[in-house]
C-alpha positions as CSV (number, residue, x, y, z in Angstrom):
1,X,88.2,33.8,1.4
2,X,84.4,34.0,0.8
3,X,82.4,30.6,1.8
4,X,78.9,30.5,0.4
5,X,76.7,27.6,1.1
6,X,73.8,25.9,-1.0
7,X,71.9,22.4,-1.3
8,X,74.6,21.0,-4.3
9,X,77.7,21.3,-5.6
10,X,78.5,19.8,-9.2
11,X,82.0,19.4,-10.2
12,X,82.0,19.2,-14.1
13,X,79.5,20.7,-16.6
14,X,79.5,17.9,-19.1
15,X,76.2,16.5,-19.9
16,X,75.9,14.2,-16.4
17,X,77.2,17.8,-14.8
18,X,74.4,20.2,-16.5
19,X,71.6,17.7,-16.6
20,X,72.2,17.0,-13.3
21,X,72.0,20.7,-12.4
22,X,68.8,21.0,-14.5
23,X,66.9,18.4,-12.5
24,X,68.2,19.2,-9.4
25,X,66.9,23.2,-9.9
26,X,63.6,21.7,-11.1
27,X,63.2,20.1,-7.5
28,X,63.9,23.6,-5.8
29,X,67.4,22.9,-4.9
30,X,70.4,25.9,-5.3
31,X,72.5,23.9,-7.3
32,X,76.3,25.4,-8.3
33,X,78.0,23.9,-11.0
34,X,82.1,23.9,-11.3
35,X,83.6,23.8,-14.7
36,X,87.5,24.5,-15.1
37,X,87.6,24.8,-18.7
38,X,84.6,25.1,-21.3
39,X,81.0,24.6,-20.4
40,X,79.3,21.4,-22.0
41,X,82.2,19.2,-20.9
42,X,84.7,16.8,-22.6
43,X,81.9,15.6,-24.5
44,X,81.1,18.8,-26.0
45,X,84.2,20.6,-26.1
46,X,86.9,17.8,-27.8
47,X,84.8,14.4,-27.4
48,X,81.6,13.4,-28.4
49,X,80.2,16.7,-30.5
50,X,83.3,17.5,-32.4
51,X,84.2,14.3,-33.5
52,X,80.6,12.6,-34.4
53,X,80.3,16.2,-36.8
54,X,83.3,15.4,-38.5
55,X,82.2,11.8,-39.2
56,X,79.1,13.1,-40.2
57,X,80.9,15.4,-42.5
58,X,82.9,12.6,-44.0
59,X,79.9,10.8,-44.5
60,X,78.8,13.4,-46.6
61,X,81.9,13.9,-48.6
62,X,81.7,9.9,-49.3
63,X,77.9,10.9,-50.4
64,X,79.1,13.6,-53.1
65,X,82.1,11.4,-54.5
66,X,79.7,8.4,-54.8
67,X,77.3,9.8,-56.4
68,X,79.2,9.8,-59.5
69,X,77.9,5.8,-59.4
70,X,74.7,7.1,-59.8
71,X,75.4,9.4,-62.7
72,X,74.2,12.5,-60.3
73,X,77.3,14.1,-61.1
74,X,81.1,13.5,-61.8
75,X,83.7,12.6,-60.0
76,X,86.2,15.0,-61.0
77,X,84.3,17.9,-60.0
78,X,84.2,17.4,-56.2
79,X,87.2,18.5,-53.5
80,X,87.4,18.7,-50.1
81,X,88.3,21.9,-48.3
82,X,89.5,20.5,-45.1
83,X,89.7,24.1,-43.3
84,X,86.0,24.3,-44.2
85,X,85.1,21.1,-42.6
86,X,87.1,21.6,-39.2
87,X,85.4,25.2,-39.5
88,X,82.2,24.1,-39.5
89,X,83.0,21.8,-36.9
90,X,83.9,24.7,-34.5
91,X,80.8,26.2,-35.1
92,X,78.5,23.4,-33.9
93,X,80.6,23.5,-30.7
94,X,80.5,27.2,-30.3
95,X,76.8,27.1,-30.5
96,X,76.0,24.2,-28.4
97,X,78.3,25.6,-26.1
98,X,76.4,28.8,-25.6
99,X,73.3,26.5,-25.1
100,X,74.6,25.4,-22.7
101,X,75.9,28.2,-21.0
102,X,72.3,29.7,-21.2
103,X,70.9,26.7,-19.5
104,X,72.9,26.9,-16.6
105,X,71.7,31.0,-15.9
106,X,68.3,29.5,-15.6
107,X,66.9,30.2,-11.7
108,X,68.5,27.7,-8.8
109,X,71.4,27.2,-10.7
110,X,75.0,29.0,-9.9
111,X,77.8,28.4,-13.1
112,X,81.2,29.3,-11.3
113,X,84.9,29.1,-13.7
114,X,87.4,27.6,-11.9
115,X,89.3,24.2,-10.2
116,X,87.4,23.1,-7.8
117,X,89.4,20.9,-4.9
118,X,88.0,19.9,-1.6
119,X,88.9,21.1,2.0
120,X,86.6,18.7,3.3
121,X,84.1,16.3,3.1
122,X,81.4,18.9,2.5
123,X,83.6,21.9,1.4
124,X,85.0,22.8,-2.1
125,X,87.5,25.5,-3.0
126,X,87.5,27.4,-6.2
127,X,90.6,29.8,-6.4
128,X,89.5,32.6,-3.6
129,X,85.9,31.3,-2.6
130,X,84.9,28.3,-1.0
131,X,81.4,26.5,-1.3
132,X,79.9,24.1,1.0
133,X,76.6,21.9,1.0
134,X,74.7,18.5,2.3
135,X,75.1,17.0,-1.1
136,X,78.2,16.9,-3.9
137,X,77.9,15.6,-7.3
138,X,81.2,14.9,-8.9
139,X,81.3,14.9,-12.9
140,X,84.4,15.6,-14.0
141,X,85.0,13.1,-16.8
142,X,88.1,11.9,-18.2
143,X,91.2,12.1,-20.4
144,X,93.2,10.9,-23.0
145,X,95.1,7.6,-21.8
146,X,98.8,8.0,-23.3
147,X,101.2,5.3,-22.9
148,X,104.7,6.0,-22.3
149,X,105.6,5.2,-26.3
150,X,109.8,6.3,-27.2
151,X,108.7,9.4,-29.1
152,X,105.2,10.1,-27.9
153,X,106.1,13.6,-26.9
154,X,106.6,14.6,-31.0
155,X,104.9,17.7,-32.2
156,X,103.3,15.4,-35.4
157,X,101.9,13.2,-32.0
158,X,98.2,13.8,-31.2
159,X,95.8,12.4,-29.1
160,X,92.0,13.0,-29.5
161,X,91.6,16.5,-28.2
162,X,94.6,18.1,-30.3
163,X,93.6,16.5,-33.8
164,X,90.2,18.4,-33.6
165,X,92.3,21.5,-33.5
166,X,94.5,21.2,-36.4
167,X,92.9,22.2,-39.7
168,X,95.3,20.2,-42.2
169,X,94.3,17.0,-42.8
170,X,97.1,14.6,-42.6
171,X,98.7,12.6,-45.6
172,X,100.0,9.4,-43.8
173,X,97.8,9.4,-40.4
174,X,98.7,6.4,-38.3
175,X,96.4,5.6,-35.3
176,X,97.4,3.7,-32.0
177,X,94.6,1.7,-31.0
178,X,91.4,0.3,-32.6
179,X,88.8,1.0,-30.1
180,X,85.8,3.6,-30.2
181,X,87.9,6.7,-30.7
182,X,90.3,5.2,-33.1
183,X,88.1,3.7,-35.3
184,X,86.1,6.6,-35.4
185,X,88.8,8.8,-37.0
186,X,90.2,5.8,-38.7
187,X,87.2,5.9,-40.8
188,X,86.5,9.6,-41.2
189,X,89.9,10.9,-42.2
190,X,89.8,8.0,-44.7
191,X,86.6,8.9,-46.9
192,X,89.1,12.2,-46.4
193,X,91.6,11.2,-48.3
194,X,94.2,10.3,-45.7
195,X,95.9,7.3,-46.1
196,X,95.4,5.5,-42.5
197,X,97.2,3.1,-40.6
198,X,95.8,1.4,-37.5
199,X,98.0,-0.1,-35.2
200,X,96.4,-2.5,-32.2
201,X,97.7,-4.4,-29.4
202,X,94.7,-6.8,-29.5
203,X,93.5,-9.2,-32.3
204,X,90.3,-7.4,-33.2
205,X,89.7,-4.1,-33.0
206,X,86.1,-2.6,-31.4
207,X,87.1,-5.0,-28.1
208,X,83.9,-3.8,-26.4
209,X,81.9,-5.2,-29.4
210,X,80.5,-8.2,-30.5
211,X,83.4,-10.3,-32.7
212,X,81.1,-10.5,-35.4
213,X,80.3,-7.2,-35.5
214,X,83.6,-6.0,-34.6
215,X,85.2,-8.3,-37.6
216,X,82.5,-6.7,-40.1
217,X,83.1,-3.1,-39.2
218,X,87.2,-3.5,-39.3
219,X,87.0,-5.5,-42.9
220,X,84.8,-2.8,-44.5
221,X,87.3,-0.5,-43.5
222,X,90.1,-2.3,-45.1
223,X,88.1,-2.8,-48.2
224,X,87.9,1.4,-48.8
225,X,91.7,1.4,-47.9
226,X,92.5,1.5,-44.0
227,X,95.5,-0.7,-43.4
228,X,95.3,-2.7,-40.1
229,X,98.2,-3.8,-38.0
230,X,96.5,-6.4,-35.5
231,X,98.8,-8.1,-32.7
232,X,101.4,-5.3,-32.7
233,X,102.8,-3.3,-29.8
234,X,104.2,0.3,-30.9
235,X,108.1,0.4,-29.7
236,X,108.9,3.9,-31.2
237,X,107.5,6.8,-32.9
238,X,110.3,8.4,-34.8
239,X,110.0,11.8,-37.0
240,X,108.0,10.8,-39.9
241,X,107.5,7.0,-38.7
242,X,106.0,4.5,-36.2
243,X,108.0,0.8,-35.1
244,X,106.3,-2.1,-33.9
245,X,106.5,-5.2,-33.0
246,X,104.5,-7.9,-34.6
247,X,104.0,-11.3,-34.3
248,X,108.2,-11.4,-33.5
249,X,109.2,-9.0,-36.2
250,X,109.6,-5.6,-36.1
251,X,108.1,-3.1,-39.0
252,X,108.1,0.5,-39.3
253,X,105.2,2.7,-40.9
254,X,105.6,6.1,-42.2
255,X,103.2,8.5,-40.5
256,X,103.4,12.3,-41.0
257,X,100.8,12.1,-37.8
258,X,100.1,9.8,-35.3
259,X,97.2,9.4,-33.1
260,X,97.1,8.1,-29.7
261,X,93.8,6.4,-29.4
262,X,94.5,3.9,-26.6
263,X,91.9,5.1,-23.9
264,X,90.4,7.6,-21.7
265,X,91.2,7.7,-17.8
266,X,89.2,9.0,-15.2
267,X,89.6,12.8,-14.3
268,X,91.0,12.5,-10.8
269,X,94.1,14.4,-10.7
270,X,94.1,17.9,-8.6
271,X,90.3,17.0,-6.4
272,X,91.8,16.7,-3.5
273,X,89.7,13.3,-3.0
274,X,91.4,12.0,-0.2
275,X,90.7,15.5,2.7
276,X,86.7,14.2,1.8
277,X,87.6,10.5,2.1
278,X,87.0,9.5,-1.3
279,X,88.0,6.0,-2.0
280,X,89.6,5.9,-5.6
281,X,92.0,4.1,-7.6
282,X,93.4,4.2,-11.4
283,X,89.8,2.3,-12.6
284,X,87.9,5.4,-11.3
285,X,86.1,6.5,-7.9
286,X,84.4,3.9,-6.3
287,X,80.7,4.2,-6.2
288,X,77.8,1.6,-5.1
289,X,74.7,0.9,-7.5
290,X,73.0,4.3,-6.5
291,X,76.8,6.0,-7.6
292,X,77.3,7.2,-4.0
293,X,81.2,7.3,-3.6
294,X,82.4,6.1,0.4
295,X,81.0,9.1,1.3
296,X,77.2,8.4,1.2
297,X,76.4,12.2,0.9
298,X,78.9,12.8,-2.4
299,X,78.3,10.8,-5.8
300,X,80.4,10.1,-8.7
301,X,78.7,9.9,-12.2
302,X,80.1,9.7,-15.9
303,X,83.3,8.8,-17.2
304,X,84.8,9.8,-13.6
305,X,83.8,6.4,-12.0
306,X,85.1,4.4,-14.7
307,X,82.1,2.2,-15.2
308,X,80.4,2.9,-18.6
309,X,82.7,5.7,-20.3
310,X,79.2,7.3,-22.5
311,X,77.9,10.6,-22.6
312,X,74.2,9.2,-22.3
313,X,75.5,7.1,-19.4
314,X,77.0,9.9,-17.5
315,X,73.3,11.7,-18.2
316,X,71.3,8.9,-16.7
317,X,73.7,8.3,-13.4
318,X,73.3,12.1,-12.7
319,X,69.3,12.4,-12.7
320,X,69.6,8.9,-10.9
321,X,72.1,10.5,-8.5
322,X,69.7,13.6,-8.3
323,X,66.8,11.5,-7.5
324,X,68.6,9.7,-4.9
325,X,69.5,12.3,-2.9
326,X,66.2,13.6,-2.8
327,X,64.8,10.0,-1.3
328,X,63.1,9.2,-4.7
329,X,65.1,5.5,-6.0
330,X,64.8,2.3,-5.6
331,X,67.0,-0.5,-5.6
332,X,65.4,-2.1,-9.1
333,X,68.3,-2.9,-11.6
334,X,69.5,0.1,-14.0
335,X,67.9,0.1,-17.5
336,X,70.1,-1.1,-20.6
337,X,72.5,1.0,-22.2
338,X,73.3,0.9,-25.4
339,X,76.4,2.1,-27.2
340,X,77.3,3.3,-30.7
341,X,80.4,3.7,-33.2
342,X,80.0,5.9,-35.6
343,X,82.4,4.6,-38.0
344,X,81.2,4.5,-42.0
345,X,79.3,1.8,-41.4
346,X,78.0,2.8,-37.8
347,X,78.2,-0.4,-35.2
348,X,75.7,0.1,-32.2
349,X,74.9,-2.3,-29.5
350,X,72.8,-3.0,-26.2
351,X,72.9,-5.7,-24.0
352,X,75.9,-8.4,-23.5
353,X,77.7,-10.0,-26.6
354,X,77.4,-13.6,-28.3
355,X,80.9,-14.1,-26.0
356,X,79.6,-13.0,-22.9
357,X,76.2,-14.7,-22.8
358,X,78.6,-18.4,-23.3
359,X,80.9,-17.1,-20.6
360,X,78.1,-16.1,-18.6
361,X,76.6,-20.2,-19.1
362,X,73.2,-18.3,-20.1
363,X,70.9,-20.6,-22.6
364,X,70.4,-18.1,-25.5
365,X,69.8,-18.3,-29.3
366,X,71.0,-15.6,-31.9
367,X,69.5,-15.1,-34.4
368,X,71.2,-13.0,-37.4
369,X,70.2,-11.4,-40.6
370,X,71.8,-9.1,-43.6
371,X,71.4,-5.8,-44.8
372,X,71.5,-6.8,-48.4
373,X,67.7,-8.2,-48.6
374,X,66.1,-4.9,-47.4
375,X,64.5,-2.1,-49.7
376,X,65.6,0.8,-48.2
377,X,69.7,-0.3,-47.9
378,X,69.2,-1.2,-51.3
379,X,67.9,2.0,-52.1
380,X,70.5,4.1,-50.2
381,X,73.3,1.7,-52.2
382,X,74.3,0.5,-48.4
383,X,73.4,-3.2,-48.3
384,X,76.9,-4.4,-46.1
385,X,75.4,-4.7,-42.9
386,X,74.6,-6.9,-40.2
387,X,72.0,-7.6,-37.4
388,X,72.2,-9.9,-34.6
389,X,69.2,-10.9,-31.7
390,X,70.2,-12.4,-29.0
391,X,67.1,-14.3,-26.8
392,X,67.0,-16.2,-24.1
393,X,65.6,-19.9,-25.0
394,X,63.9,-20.3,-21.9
395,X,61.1,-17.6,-21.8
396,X,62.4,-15.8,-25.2
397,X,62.7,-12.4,-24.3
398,X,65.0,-10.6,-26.4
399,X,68.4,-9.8,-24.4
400,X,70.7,-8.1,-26.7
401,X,71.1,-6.4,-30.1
402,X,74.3,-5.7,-32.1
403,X,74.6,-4.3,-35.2
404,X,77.0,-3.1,-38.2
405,X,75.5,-1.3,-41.1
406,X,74.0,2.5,-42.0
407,X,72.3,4.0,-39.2
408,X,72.9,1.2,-36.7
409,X,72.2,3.4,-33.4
410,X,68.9,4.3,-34.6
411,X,68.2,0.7,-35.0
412,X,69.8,-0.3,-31.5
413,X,67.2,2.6,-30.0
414,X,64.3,0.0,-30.7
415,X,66.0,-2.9,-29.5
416,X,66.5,-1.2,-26.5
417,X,62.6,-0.2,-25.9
418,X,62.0,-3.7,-26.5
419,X,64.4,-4.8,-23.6
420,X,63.4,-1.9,-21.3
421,X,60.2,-3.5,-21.5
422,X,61.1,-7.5,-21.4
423,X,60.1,-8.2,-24.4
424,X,59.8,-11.1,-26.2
425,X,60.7,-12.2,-29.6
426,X,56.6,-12.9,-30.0
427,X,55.9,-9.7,-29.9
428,X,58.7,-8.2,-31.6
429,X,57.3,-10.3,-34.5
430,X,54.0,-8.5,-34.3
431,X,55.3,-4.6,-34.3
432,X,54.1,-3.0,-37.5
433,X,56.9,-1.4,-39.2
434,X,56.9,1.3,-41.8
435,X,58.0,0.1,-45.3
436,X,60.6,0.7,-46.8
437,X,63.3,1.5,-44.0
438,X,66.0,-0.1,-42.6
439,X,63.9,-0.6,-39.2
440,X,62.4,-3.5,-40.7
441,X,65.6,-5.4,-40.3
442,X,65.0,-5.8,-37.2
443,X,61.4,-7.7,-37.2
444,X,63.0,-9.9,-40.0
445,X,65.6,-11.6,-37.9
């Protein structure tokens, strides 16, 4: 066994991994990066890239057969070719990948294939070689959550990864859960064609959401077709059907496939954590506000420490981890983060919800307004939406945005500017904004 040393060691080359690794070789540190599988990560690979180009992809499927409203052309004349789509789909991971892959042969920065577990506290072992340094970054991400279901273990039964590899598009898709992931393919394999069922533990779906929003996203859905099974726990999956229980009765569903959408988990399994003294439970590994793990000298960032399961969070938690290794934080709060669904409508929010700010006792005002008023939703034939401000009364700086409606994250960006920068509701109200687009929305609340 060969032991090379350097300044950090990276465990996972998702985008908190590679970014990471980018800034850190900026700084003049030898930086090697671990990736077991693909490089780009989860996020890449089966999460975030793959699934946001099929929505998009749907979305423009929904375009084409809509546009027979318009008299652009007829409906008849349009059909999907579902091998095309997850085709095309492949592509855009294939070449990001190799983006990827090319970043991390830039100077400072070592891309090794492989497990990596550790020996010790500052030692790592991939297969034959061994690499040791001062600092560790761990990135590994997560997984697919899958409860122990009768059944689950079907060939028809899918979870997120293993649906983006199956070109046929399903007939009867039923779909376990009705959070992020769920709702996500809930609503692109219905502007499909699929006929989709959603079955959910909890009375709304989108749990992380605003209600309101939440509630707007779910009924739009069932409005182009979804069907939604609210306050049911899945019992069985049988051959060609899924049981549950609802509300004291039991019904059964037919479902040629079945997703399991019920959560991601930290990436734990096989590190080794505990020969470095790693403390870590089922949640994720513990970390304190700079995402130092017990082990001041090794961090945890991204999905792996359970605290805010986003790509763009697992980005800023590496530079942040980067820059605190090298002396440069301090101990000012972390910046908002905001959040998207990109169902058809999208939902996108920053800041805490309507719920949380009561539970919180904190003296706000919301303010809400609709979609249907503004030119440019108008114009795109897209007027279901809606937009909600949350400000505090006493100094009213804006706090939190939530939205429902087309191109909600790009909205949410500004919202989050605005609350980077404590912003007021004042000044909100005098930001210029181009007309006719949907960014006006948000100065008319």
């Amino acid at each position: 066994m060969t032991n090379q040393t350097t300044d950090l060691i990276i465990i996972g080359s998702g985008p908190g991994g590679y970014r990471a690794a980018q800034h850190a070789a900026s700084q003049g540190l030898k930086v090697v990066i671990i990736e077991q599988e693909h490089a780009g990560g989860t996020c890449l690979n089966c999460g975030c890239i793959p699934t946001k180009t099929l929505c998009h992809s749907a979305e423009v499927a929904d375009t084409i057969r809509r546009s027979a409203q318009f008299g652009i052309m007829g409906a008849d004349t349009f059909t999907i070719d579902f091998q095309q789509v997850m085709a095309r789909t492949q592509t855009v991971v294939e070449t990001l990948r190799h983006n990827v892959e090319m970043l991390m042969q830039a100077p400072g920065i070592t891309l090794v294939s492989g497990h990596a577990q550790f020996a010790d506290p500052h030692t790592i072992v991939v297969g034959d070689d061994s690499y040791s340094a001062p600092h560790i970054i761990i990135a590994t991400g997560s997984q697919p959550a899958v409860p122990p279901i009768d059944g689950i273990n079907l060939p028809h039964v899918l979870d997120s990864t293993h649906i983006l590899s199956r070109p046929q598009l399903p007939h009867n898709l039923c779909i376990i859960g009705a959070g992020v992931v769920g709702m996500e393919f809930a609503s692109a394999y219905n502007l499909f064609g699929s006929s989709v069922s959603v079955v959910e533990f909890q009375d709304e779906c989108l749990p992380a959401i605003d209600a309101d929003v939440a509630r707007r996203v779910r009924q739009t859905l069932s409005r182009r077709g979804v069907s939604f099974y609210m306050q049911s726990a899945v019992t069985s999956i049988g051959a060609d059907t899924v049981t549950f229980e609802r509300k004291g009765k039991t019904q059964t569903i037919e479902a040629d496939t079945v997703l399991i959408a019920t959560g991601r988990k930290p990436r734990t399994d096989g590190l080794q954590l505990e020969l470095a003294g790693i403390h870590y439970d089922p949640r994720g590994i513990t970390v304190d506000q700079h995402f130092r793990t017990t082990q001041p000298h090794i961090f945890a960032i991204g999905d792996v420490n359970g605290l805010q399961m986003l790509a763009h969070a697992a980005t800023y938690q590496g530079l942040h981890a980067v820059d605190t290794l090298l002396g440069r934080t301090t101990d000012a709060p972390h910046p908002p983060v905001p959040a998207a669904v990109f169902t058809h409508p999208q939902a996108a929010a920053v800041g805490p919800t309507q719920q949380q700010c009561t539970a919180q006792g904190i003296d706000f005002e919301c303010r809400k307004t609709n979609f249907r008023a503004n030119g440019m939703a108008a114009a795109m034939g897209e007027t279901d939406g809606l937009l909600k401000l949350i400000i505090r009364s006493d100094d009213r700086r804006i706090i939190a945005c939530h939205v429902c409606g087309p191109h909600a994250a790009d909205i949410v960006h500004e919202a989050t500017a605005l609350i980077t920068c404590n912003a007021t509701i004042d000044q909100l109200h005098h930001i210029i904004h181009i007309h006719p687009t949907l960014g006006e929305i948000l100065q008319e609340v």
